[in-house]
N, C-alpha and C positions, 0 to 999 in steps of 0.2 A: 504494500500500500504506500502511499505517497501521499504526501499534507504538506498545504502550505497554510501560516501562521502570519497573523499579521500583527505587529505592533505598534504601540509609539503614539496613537492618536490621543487628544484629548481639546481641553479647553485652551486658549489662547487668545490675547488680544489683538487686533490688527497691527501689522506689522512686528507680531511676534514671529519667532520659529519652532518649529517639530521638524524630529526626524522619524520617519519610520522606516521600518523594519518590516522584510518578506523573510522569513526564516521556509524551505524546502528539508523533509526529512521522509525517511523511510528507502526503498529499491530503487536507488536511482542511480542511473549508470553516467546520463548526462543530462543538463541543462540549458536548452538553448534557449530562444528569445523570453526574456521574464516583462511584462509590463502591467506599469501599475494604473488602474481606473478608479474611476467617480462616477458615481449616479449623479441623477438617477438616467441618464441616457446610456449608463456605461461608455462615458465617454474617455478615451486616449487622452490620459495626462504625460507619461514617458515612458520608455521602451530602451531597454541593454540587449544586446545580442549576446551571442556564443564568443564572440570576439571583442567585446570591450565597446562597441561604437554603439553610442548613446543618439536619441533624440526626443524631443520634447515638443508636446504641443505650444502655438504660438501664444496661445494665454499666460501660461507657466514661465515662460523662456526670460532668463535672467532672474529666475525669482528660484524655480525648483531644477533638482540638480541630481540624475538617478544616477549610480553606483552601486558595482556588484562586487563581492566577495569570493573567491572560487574556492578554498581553504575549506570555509562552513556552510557555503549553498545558499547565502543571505543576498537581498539583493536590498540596498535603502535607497530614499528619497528625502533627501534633505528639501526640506519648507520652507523659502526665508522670502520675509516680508507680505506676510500673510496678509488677505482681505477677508473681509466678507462672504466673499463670492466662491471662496473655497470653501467652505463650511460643504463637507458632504462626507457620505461614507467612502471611503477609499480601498479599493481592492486590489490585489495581486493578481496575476495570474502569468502561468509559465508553462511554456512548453518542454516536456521532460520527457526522457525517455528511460524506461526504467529496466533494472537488470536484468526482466524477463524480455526485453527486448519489442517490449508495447510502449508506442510513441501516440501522447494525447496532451491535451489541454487541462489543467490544473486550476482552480481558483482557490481563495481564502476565502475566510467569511468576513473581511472585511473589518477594517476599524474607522470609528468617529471622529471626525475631525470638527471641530467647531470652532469660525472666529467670530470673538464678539468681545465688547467692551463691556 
């Protein structure tokens, strides 16, 4: 089995920061594209490959900042200069391929991000 974990959400004022955390555990042989979403459209906030190359939706961009881990299978997103507008549940999800050699789609259940004053 395979799980991914998400962490790091919670309350923050505008223009505060969070980092979150995808932690991936259980028969995993490899990891390729991990990206992180927002409801409620399940919309594209940012995406790491199998190879290190990063991008970010244009909403985000100079503000959030994804980075993967290969060591522990974690993949963050740093949050800087939060709005309002981010306030949503943010989800993981990763494309894995696991030791028995089944390649699929992965999600968390997601954690809360809320900014407000």
């Amino acid at each position: 089995q395979v799980r991914l974990v998400e962490s790091g959400g919670g309350l923050v004022q505008p223009g505060g920061s969070l980092r979150l955390s995808c932690a991936a555990s259980g028969n995993i042989r490899s990891i390729q594209t991990v990206g992180w979403y927002r409801q409620s459209q399940r919309e594209l906030v940012a995406t790491v490959t199998s190879g290190g190359s990063t991008s970010c939706a244009d909403f985000v961009k100079g503000r959030f900042t994804i980075s993967r881990v290969y060591a522990n299978n974690t993949v963050y997103l740093q949050m800087n200069s939060l709005v309002p507008e981010d306030t949503a549940v943010y989800y993981c999800n990763a494309r894995i391929r696991t030791s028995s050699g089944f390649t699929g789609n992965y999600w968390g259940q997601g954690t809360q991000v809320t900014v407000s004053s």
